[in-house]
C-alpha positions in Angstrom: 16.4 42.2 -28.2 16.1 44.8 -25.7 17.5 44.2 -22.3 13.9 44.7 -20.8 12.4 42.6 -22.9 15.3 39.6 -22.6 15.0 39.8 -18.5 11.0 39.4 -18.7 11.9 36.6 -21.3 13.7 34.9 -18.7 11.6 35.6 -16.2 7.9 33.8 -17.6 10.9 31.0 -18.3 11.4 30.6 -14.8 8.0 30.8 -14.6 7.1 28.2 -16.6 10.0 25.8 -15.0 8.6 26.1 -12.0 4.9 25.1 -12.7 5.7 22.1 -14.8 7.7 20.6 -11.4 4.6 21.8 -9.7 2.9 19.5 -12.5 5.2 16.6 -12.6 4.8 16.4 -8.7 3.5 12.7 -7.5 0.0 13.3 -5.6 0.0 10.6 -2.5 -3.6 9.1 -2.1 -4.7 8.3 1.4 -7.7 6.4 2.7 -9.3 7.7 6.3 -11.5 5.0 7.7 -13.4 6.9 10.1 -13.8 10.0 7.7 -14.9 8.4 4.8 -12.8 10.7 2.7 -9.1 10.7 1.0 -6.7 13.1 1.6 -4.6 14.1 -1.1 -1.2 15.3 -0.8 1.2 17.2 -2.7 4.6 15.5 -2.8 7.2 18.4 -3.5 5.4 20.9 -1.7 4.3 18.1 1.4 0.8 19.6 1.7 -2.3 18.5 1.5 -4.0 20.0 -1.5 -7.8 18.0 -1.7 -10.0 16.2 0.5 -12.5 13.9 -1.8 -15.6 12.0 0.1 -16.0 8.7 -0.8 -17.8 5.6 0.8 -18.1 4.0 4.0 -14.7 3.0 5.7 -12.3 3.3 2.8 -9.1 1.0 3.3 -7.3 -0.2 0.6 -6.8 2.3 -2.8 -5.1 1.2 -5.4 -4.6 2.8 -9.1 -5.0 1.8 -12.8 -2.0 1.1 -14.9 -2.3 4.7 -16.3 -2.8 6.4 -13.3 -6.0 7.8 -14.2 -8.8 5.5 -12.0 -8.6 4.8 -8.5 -9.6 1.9 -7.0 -11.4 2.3 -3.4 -12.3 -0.8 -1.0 -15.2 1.0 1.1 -15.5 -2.3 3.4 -19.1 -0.9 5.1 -20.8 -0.3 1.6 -19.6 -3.7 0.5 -18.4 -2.1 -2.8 -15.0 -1.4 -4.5 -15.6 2.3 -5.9 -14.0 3.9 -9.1 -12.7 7.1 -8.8 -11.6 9.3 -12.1 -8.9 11.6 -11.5 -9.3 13.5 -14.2 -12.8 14.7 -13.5 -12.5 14.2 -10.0 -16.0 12.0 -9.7 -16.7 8.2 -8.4 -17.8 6.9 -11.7 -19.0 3.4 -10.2 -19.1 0.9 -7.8 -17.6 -2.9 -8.6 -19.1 -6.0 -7.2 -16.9 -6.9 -4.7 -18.6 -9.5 -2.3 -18.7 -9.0 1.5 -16.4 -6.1 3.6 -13.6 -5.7 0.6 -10.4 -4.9 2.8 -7.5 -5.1 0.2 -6.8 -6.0 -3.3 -4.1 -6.6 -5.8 -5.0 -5.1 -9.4 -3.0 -7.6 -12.1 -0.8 -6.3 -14.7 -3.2 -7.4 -16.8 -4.6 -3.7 -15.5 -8.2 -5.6 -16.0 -8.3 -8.4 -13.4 -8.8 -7.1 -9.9 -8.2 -9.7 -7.0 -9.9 -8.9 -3.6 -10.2 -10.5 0.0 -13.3 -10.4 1.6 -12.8 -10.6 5.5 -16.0 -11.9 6.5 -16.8 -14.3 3.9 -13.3 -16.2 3.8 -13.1 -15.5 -0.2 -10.9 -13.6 -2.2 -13.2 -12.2 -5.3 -11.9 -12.1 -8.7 -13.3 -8.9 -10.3 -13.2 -8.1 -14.4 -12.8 -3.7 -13.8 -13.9 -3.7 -17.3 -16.9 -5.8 -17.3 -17.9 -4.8 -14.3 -18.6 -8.3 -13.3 -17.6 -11.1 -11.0 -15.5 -13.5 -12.5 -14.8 -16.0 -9.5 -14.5 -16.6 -6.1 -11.7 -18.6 -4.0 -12.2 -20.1 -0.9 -9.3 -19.2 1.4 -8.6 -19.3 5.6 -10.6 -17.2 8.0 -10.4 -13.8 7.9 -8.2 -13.0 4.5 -6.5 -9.7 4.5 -3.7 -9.1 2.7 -3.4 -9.0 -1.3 -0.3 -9.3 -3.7 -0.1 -10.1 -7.6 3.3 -11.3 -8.6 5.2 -8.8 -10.7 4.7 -12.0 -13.8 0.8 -11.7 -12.7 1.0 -15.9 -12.2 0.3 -15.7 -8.4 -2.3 -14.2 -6.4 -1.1 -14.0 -2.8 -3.6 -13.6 0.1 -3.3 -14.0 3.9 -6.0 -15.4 6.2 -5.5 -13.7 9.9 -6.8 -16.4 11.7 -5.4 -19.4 9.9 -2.2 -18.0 9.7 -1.9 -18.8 6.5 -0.5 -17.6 2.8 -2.7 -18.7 0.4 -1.3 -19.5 -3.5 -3.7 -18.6 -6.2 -3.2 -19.8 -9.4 -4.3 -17.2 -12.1 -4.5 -18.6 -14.9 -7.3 -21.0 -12.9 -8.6 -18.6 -10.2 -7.5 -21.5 -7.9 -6.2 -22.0 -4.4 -2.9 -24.8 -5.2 -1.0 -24.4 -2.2 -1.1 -22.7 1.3 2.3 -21.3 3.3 2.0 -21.7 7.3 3.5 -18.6 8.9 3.2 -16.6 12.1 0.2 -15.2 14.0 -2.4 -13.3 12.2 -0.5 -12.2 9.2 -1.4 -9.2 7.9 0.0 -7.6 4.9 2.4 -9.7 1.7 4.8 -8.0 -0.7 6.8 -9.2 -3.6 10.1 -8.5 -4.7 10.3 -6.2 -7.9 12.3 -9.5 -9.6 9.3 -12.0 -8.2 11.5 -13.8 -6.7 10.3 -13.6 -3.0 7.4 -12.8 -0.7 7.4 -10.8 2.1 4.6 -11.2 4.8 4.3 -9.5 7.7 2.6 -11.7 11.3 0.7 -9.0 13.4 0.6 -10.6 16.0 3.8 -13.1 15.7 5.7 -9.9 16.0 7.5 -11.4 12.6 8.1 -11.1 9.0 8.4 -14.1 7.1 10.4 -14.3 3.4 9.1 -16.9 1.7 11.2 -18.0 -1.9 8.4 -18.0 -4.8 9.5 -21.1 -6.3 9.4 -23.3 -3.6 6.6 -21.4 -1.7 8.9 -22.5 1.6 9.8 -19.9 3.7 13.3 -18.7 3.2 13.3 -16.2 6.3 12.0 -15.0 9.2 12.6 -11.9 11.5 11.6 -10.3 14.7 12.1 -6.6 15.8 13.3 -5.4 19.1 13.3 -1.7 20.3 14.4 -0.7 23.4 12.4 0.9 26.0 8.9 -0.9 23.7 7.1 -4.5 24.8 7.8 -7.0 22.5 3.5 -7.0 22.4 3.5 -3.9 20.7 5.8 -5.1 18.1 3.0 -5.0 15.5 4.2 -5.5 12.2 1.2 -4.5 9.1 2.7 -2.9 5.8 6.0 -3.7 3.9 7.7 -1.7 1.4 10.4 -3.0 -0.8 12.8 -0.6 -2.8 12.9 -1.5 -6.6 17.1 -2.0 -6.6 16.4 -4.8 -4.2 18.6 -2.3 -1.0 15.6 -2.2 2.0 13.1 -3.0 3.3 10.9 -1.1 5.1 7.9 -2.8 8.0 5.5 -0.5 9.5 5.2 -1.7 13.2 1.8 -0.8 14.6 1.5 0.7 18.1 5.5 0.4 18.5 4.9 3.8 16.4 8.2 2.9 14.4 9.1 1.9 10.7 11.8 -0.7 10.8 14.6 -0.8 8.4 16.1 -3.7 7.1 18.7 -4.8 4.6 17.1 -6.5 1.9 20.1 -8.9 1.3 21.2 -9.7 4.5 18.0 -9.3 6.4 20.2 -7.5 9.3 17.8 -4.1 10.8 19.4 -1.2 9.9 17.2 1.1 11.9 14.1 1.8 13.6 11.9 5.6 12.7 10.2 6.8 15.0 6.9 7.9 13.4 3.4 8.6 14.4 0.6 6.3 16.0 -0.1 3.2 14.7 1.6 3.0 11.9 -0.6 1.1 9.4 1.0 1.0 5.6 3.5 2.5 3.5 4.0 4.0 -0.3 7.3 5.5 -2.4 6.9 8.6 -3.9 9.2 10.4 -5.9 11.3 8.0 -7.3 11.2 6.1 -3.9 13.5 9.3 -2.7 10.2 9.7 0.3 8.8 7.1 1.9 4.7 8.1 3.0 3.2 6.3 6.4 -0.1 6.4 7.4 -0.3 6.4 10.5 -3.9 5.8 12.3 -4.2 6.9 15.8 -2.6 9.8 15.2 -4.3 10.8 12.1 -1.3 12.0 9.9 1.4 10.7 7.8 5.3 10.8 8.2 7.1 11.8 5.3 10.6 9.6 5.5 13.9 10.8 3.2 14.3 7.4 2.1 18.3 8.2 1.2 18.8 9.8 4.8 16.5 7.1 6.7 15.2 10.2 8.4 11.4 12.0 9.4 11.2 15.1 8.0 7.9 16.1 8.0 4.7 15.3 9.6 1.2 16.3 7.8 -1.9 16.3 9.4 -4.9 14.0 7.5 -8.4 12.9 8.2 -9.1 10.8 11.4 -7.7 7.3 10.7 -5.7 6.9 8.2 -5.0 3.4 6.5 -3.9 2.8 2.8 -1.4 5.0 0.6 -1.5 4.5 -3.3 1.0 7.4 -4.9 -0.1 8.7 -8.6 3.2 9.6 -10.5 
């Protein structure tokens, strides 16, 4: 082979190498309430690469099992939209009774499990039916959404109850309720199932609750100095998958806190943008994504270096963060 010809060789190699990372690269999903619209954002080059519109006040997004349909709560066109990827179109909108807020998609990848705010239900939703498959009555105000990683509980939290609420699946029923702090917000499990995290807006606390017993386990408070203890807000938790943090988005305290998973001490607190509202891994969980509202951006955190590096600009409001491998 000719010398010429080996270097150009080498050269659509490098080529090639260097659009398949640009393929493989995880796309971060984020809702902006007050836009109506997603922003879609590059993970290796940290841009944002697509702005889709979809309904009115999107807040919690979630995906399929595959990765290819994405789930949108539009809370002020009382519908949960489906969005294909692939084609880049909303296909449909699923019943989802009154002002969807979040939802927690089974591992069944067919059962869809969402709190209504206004109504005091969570909905049970078949995604492939298209149809309603039962209703819960819960506390006031419900919020938050988890499926356990075995998909036997469905979490929820009722802000003004101050309540977790135990859902049976197999039954669509409510059998047991966990009293926590003020106006709880957000719930998380462990990647083993083993606990719950959920966070108390307004408490100022998280509260680990053990699965079995439903009986809380744990319960923390933040402290930053310089920052009331009122604007200690805490909204989304993020768990890594080897069990080492946790991470708690604090609201107007404009921080993420960062806590050993094991021994519950804080690590750290990041200083981020405006209300910080939730949180998603991307990239293997080597970045951690927060949306934060007032500010209208997102932070981009090195999750080995517990630093910010990078701040991108979104639409106005940010809220939910659902990462497509």
């Amino acid at each position: 082979m000719q010398p010429r010809q080996t270097a150009r060789n080498a050269l659509l190699a490098l080529v090639g190498c260097c659009f398949a990372h640009s393929a493989s690269a995880d796309l971060a999903w984020v809702s902006n309430e007050k836009d109506n619209t997603l922003s879609v954002i590059d993970t290796d080059s940290l841009t944002v690469v697509k702005t889709v519109e979809v309904g009115m006040r999107p807040r919690g997004i979630t995906f399929s099992g595959d990765y290819r349909y994405l789930y949108i709560c539009a809370s002020d066109s009382d519908a949960v939209q489906v969005y294909d990827t692939e084609t880049g179109t909303l296909l449909h909108n699923l019943p989802s009774g009154e002002d969807p807020e979040q939802f927690a998609l089974h591992p069944n990848d067919r059962t869809l499990y969402i709190a209504n705010e206004d109504s005091a239900v969570v909905t049970v939703v078949d995604t492939q039916e298209r149809s309603v498959v039962g209703q819960v009555d819960v506390g006031v105000e419900p919020e938050g959404m988890a499926v356990s990683p075995d998909g036997k509980w469905a979490v929820n939290t009722s802000e003004t109850t101050n309540m977790v609420h135990w859902i049976d699946t197999s039954t669509n029923e409510l059998v047991d309720n966990t009293l926590i702090g003020q106006r709880p917000r957000h719930v998380e499990f462990s990647r083993d199932g083993s606990t719950l995290w959920a966070s108390a807006e307004i408490g100022g606390t998280v509260h680990v609750i053990d699965v079995d017993s439903r009986k809380e386990h744990k319960q923390l408070s933040f402290k930053i100095p310089g920052i009331h203890r009122d604007r200690l807000q805490p909204v989304g938790v993020k768990l890594t998958g080897d069990g080492k943090y946790a991470f708690v988005a604090l609201g107007p305290a404009n921080h993420v806190a960062v806590i050993d998973a094991n021994s519950y001490e804080i690590l750290d607190y990041l200083l981020v943008g405006r209300r910080v509202w939730h949180l998603a891994f991307a990239n293997d969980e080597q970045l951690l994504l927060t949306s934060n509202g007032v500010s209208g951006d997102v932070s981009v955190i090195d999750v080995d270096e517990l630093e910010v590096i990078k701040t991108l600009r979104v639409g106005r409001y940010p809220w939910g963060i659902a990462v497509q491998p």
